[in-house]
C-alpha positions in Angstrom: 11.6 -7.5 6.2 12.6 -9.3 9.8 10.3 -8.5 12.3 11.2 -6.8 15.3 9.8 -5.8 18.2 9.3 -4.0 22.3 7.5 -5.2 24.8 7.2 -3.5 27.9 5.5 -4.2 31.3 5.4 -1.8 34.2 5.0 -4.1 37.2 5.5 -3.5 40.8 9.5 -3.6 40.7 9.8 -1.6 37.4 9.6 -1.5 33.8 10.3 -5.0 32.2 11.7 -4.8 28.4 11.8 -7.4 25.9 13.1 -6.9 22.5 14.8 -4.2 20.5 15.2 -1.3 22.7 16.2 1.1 19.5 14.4 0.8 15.7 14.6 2.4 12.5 14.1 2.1 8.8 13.2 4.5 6.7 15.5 7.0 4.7 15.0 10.3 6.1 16.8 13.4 5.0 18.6 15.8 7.2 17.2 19.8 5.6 19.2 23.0 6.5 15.6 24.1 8.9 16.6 21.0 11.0 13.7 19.1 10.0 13.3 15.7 8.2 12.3 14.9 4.4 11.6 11.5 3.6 9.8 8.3 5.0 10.9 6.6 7.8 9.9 5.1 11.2 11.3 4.5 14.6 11.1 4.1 18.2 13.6 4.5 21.5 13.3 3.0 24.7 16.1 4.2 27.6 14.5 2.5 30.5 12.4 5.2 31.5 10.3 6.2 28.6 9.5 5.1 25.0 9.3 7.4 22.0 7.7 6.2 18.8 7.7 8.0 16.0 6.9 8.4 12.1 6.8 10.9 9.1 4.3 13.2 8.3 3.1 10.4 6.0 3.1 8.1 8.0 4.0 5.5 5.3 6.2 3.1 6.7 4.2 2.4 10.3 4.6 0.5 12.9 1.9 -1.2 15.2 1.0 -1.5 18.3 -0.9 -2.6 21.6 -1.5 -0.8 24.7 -3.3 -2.5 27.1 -3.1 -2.5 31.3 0.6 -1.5 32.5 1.6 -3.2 29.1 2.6 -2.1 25.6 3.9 -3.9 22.7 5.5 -2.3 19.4 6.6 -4.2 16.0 6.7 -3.4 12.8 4.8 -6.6 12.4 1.1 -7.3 12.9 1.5 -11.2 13.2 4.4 -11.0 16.0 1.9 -8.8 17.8 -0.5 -11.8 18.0 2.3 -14.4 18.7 3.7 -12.1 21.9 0.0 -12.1 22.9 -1.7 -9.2 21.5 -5.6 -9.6 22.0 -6.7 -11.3 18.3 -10.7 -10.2 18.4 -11.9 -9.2 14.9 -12.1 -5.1 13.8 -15.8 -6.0 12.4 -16.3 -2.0 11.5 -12.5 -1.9 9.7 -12.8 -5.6 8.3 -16.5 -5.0 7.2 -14.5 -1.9 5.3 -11.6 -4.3 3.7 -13.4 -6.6 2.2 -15.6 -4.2 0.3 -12.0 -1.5 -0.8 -9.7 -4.0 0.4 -7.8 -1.5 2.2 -8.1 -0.1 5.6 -9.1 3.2 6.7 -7.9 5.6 9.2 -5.4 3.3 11.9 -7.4 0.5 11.4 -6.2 -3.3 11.1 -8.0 -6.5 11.0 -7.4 -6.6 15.1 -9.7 -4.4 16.9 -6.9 -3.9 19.6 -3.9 -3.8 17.8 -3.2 0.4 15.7 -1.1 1.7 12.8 0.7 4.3 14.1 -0.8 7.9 12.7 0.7 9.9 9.8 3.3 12.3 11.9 2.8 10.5 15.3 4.6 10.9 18.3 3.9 7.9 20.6 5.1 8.2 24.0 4.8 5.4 26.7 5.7 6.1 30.8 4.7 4.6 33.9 2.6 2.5 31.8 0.8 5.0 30.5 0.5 6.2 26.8 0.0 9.8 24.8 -0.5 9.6 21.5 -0.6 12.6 18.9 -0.5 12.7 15.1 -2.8 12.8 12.2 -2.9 13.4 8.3 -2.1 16.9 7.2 -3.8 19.2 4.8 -2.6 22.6 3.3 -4.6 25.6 2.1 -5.8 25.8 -1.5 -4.1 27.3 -3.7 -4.6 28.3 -7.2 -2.2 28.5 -10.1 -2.9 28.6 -14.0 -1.8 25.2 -15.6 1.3 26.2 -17.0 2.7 27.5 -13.2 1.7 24.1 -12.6 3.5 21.8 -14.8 6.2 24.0 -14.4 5.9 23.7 -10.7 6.5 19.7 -11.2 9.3 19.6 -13.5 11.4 21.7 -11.1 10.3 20.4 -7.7 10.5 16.9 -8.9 14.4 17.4 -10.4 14.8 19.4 -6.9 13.4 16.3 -5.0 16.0 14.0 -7.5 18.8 16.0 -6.6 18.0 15.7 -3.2 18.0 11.7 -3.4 20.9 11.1 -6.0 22.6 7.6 -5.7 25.9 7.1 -4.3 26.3 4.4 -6.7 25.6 3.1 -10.3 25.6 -0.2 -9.4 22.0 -0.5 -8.5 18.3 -1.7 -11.4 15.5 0.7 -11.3 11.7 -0.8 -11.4 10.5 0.8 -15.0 7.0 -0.2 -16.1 5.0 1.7 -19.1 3.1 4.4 -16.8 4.1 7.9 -15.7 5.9 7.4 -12.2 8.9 5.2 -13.0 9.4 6.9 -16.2 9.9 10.4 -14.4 12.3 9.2 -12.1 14.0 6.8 -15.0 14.6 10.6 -17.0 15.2 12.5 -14.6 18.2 10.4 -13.5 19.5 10.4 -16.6 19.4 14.1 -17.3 21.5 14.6 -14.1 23.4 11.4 -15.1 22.5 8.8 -12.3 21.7 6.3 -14.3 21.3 2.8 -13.0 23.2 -0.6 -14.3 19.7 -1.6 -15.5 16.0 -1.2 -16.0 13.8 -4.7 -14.9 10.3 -4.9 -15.2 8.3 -7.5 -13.9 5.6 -9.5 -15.4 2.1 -10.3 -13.9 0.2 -13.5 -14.3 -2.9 -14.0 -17.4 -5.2 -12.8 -17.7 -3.6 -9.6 -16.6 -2.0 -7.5 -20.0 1.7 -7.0 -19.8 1.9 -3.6 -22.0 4.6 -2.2 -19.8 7.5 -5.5 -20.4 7.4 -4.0 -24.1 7.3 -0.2 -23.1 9.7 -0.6 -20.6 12.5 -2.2 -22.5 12.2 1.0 -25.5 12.7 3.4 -22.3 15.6 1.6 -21.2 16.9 1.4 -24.6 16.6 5.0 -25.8 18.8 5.7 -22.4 21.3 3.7 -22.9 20.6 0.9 -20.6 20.1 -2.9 -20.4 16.5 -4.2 -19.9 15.8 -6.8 -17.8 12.1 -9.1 -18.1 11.6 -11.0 -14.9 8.9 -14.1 -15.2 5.6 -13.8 -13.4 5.2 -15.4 -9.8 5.1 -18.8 -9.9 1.0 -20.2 -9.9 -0.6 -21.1 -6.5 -1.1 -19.5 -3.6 2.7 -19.7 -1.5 3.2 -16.0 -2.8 0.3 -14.5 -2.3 0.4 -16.0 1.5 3.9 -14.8 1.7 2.6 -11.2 0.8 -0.1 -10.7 3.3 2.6 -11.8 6.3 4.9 -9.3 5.0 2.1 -6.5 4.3 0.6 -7.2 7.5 -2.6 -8.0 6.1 -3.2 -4.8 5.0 -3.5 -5.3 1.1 -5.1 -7.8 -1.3 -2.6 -6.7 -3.9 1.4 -7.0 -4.7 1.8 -10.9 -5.1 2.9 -10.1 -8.6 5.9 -8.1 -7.0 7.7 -10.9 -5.0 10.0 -11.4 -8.3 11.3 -8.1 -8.6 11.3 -8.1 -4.7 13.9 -11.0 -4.8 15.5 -9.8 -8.0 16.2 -6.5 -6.3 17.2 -7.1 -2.9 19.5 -9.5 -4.0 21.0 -6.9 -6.2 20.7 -3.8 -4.9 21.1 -1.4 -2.1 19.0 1.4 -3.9 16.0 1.9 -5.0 13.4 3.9 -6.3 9.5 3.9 -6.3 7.0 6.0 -7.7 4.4 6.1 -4.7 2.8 9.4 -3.7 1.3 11.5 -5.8 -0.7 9.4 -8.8 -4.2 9.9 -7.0 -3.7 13.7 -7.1 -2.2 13.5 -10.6 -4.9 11.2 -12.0 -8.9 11.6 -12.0 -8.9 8.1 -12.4 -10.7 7.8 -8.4 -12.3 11.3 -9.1 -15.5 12.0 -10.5 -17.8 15.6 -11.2 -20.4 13.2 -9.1 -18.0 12.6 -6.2 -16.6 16.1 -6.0 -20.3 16.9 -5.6 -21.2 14.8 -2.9 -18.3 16.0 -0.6 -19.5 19.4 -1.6 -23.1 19.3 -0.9 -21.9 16.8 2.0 -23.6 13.8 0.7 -21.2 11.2 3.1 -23.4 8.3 3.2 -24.1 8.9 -0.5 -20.2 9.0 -1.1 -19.3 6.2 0.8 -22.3 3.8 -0.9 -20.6 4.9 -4.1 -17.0 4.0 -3.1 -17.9 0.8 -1.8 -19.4 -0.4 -4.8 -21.6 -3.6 -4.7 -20.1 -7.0 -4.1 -22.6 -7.7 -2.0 -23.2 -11.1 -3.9 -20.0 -12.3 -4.0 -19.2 -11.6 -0.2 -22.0 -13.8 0.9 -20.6 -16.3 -1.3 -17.5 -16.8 0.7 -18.5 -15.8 4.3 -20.5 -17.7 6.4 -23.8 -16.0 7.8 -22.4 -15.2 10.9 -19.6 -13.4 9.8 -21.4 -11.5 6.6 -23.4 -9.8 9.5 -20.8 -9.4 11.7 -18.8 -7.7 8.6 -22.5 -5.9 7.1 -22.7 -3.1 4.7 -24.2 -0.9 7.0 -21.0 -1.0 9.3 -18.8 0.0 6.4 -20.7 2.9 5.4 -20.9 4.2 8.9 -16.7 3.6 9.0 -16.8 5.2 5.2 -18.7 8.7 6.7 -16.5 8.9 9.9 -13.1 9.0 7.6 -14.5 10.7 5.0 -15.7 13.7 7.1 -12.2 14.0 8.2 -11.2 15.6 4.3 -14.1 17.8 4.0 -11.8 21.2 3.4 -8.9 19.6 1.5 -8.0 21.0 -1.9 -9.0 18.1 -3.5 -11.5 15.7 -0.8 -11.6 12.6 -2.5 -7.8 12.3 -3.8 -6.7 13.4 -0.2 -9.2 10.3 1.1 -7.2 8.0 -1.3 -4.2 8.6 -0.7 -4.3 8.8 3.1 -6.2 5.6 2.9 -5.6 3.4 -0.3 -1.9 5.0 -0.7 -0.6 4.9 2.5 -2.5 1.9 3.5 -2.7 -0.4 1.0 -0.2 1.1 -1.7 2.6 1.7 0.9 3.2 -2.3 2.0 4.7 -2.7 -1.3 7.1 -0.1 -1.0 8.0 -0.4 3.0 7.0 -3.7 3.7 8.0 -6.3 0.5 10.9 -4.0 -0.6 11.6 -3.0 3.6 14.9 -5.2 3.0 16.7 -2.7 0.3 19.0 -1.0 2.4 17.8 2.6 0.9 14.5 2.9 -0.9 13.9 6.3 -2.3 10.5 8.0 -2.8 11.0 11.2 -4.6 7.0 12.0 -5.0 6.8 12.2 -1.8 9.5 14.5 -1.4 8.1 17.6 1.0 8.0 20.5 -1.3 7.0 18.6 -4.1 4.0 16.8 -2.2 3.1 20.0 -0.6 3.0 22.0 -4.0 1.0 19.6 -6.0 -1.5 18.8 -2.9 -2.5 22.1 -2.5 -2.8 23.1 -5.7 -6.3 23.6 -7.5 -6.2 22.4 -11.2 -8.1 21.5 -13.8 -8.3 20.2 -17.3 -8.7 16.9 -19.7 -5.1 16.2 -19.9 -2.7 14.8 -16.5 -0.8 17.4 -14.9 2.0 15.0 -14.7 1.6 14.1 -18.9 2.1 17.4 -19.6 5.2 18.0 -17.5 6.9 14.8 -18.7 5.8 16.1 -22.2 7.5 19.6 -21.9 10.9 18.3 -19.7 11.5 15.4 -21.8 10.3 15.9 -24.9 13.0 13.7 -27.2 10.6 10.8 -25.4 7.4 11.9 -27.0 6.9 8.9 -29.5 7.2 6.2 -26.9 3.4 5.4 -25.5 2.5 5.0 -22.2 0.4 2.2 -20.7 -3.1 2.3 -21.5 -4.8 1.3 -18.3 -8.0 -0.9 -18.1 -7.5 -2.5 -21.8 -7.6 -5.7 -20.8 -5.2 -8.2 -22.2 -6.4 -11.0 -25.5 -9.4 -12.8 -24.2 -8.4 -16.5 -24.3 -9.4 -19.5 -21.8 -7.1 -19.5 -18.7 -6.7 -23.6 -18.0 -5.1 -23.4 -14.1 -4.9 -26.2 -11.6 -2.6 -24.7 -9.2 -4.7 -22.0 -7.5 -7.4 -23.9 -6.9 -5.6 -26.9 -5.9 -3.5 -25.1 -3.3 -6.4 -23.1 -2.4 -8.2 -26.9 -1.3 -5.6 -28.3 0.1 -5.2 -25.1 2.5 -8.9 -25.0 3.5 -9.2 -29.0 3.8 -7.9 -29.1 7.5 -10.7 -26.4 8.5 -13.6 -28.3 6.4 -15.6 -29.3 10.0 -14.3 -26.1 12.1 -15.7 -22.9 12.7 -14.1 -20.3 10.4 -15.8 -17.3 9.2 -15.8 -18.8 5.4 -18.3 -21.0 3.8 -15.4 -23.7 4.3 -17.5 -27.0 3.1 -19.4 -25.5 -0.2 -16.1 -23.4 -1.2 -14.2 -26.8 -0.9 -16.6 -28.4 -3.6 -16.7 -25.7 -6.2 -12.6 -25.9 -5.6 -12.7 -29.1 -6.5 -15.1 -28.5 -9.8 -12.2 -26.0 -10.9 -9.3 -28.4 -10.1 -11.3 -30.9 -12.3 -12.0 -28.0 -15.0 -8.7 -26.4 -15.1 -10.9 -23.0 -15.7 -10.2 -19.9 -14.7 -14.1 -18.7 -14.7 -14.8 -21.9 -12.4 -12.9 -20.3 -9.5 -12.1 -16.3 -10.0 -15.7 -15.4 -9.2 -14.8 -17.1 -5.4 -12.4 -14.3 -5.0 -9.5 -16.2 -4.4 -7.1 -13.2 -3.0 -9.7 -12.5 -0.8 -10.8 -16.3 0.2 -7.4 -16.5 0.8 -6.6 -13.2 3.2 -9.7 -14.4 5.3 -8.7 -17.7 5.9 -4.9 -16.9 6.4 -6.8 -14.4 9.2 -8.6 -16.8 10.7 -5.5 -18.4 11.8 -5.1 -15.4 14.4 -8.2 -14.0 14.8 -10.4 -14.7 18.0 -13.5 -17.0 17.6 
């Protein structure tokens, strides 16, 4: 997606404005109450005073800078920086990133550039700002199972319905899990059906279960099934990604095919974010549930955070490992965590207003920002609402059961089987590595926050190798992300 931006400065003869004076993206939908379904973004200036503003979700948001008479607005972090945005590091949010790699809260790898809030209403006058807007929760309540799984198969064809597609020439994402097949079957009971279903592929060793699962979905419906090939090896994707996500996720390289493929194709879309971590238990545990309960925070956030201590001090330099120290992550971990105390479920409602709509989100608004009409039916108001404040319980997914019951004439095909990892075999790659040394050989005598000079040498073992154990243990997505960073950030 292009970046755009505002820049304002009130100086002593007026407002100055540079930039795009009126932005939106999004697809938001009109309701009969007068209020808006949907995800979108957007901002007005009319020479007098700016208005910024996002969905309660806050999924698709823009940044910003405020400082002295000044304020800058983009939908992009790095043309922040370029039109001078302050670049000093976030140590408390990056200390966070490189331990979840996602960010918490409004945080970004700048300490002076913000995410807008979930709901926020920005408004800049006179060179100053108000800014209100915050994530949402909604009182418990409780419904026996089968309310609830009938409760999603009615919401969810509701929120369909809602978001039906003007046309049939458009491809619909399928891979072998739960999301993409509800919205795959549901279009097809309410014939909507797309011209085709294309999955994509991700590189070895990653397992590629859903090409073959995919393409018996697409066929007991009727439709075509396209296989797109993995991303190309080295590092130009994944460098590509983080401009485009802003920096604010380690993952989606493996999406830039079926990026191209579909914005090339298509002006419609679907995507399944929203409502897997409430679904799923698979970021849930009886342990976790009991910390938030007994109010265990710094015991939560030590157990969220996991231990990588090893590897981190691998890659960073001393300075910046204590700049970027545990303790700082776990102090940002309690502050956000605090914040979700009394939700109906605390730790799914601290994933998804963290890991969804930060660092799941950039695939969906920021890689596919360029497809002209993007639907997101999980996220879908009265769906959301319904399934977020509802108490449940039990062995089996909630969303299983209910694609079980409205679709049963699917019940032989398998889904996915997450974490089995794909045939062990040795991985022989050059291209990684290689890239990886050539990108880090102009920094070798600088100051960077990376152990530049030792990394470079174990690079060079790998290139020599052609192994995929000499260099993964570097953590080359992250290696990577830092160094891209350093770029733009302040020494």
């Amino acid at each position: 997606m292009e970046p755009v931006f505002l820049k304002l400065f009130c100086g002593p003869n007026g407002v100055t404005a540079e930039g795009d004076h009126t932005y939106y993206h999004g697809n938001a939908i009109e309701q009969a109450d007068g209020t808006r379904n949907g995800v979108y973004s957007e901002w007005s200036w009319d020479g007098d005073t700016l208005k910024v503003g996002t969905c309660r979700y806050g999924m698709s948001p823009l940044f910003y800078y405020c400082g002295d008479k000044t304020i800058y607005v983009s939908n992009s972090i790095p043309k922040l920086l370029e039109l001078g945005a302050p670049s000093a590091w976030d140590d408390d949010a990056m200390a966070v990133f490189i331990r979840r790699q996602t960010f918490l809260g409004e945080d970004t790898p700048f300490k002076h550039i913000r995410a807008t809030p979930p709901g926020a209403r920005l408004t800049w006058k006179d060179g100053r700002m108000t800014l209100e807007g915050k994530a949402f929760a909604p009182k418990t309540q409780h419904l026996k199972r089968s309310a609830m799984i009938d409760g999603v198969i009615d919401l969810f064809a509701q929120a369909i319905t809602r978001r039906l597609p003007q046309t049939d020439e458009f491809y619909l994402p399928l891979t072998g899990g739960k999301d993409s097949r509800h919205i795959l079957l549901e279009l097809n009971r309410q014939s909507a059906l797309p011209k085709a279903c294309v999955t994509a592929s991700f590189p070895p060793p990653l397992t590629n279960q859903d090409r073959e699962i995919a393409a018996r979905l697409a066929a007991r419906v009727g439709l075509p099934h396209i296989t797109l090939p993995p991303p190309a090896p080295g590092i130009a994707d994944e460098q590509r990604k983080n401009i485009v996500t802003n920096f604010c996720s380690l993952d989606h390289a493996w999406a830039i095919p079926l990026v191209d493929f579909l914005k090339d194709r298509s002006t419609v879309s679907y995507d399944g974010l929203g409502l897997d971590v409430f679904f799923s238990s698979i970021w849930s545990s009886n342990y976790r549930d009991e910390l938030y309960r007994e109010g265990a925070f710094e015991a939560l956030a030590v157990d969220l955070l996991g231990d990588s201590e090893a590897a981190i001090s691998t890659i960073l330099t001393p300075e910046t490992n204590f700049r970027f120290n545990r303790s700082r992550a776990i102090s940002r971990m309690v502050k956000e965590l605090k914040l979700y105390s009394n939700a109906p479920h605390p730790v799914a409602t601290f994933q998804f207003w963290s890991r969804s709509r930060r660092a799941t989100s950039p695939l969906t608004f920021g890689l596919q920002g360029e497809i002209e009409t993007l639907h997101t039916p999980f996220l879908d108001h009265d769906l959301f609402d319904f399934v977020y404040s509802s108490h449940h319980s039990g062995e089996s997914s909630i969303h299983f059961d209910a694609l079980m019951k409205a679709y049963p004439q699917f019940k032989e095909i398998p889904f996915v089987k997450s974490g089995v990892p794909g045939a062990r075999r040795p991985i022989r790659s050059r291209a990684i590595p290689f890239n990886l040394f050539r990108f880090l050989l102009p920094k070798i005598y600088k100051r960077t926050s990376i152990k530049t000079p030792q990394i470079s040498a174990r690079l060079l073992k790998a290139i020599f190798t052609g192994k995929h154990s000499d260099f993964e243990w570097l953590q080359p997505l992250l290696l990577n992300h830092i160094a891209q960073l350093d770029k733009h950030a302040a020494r």
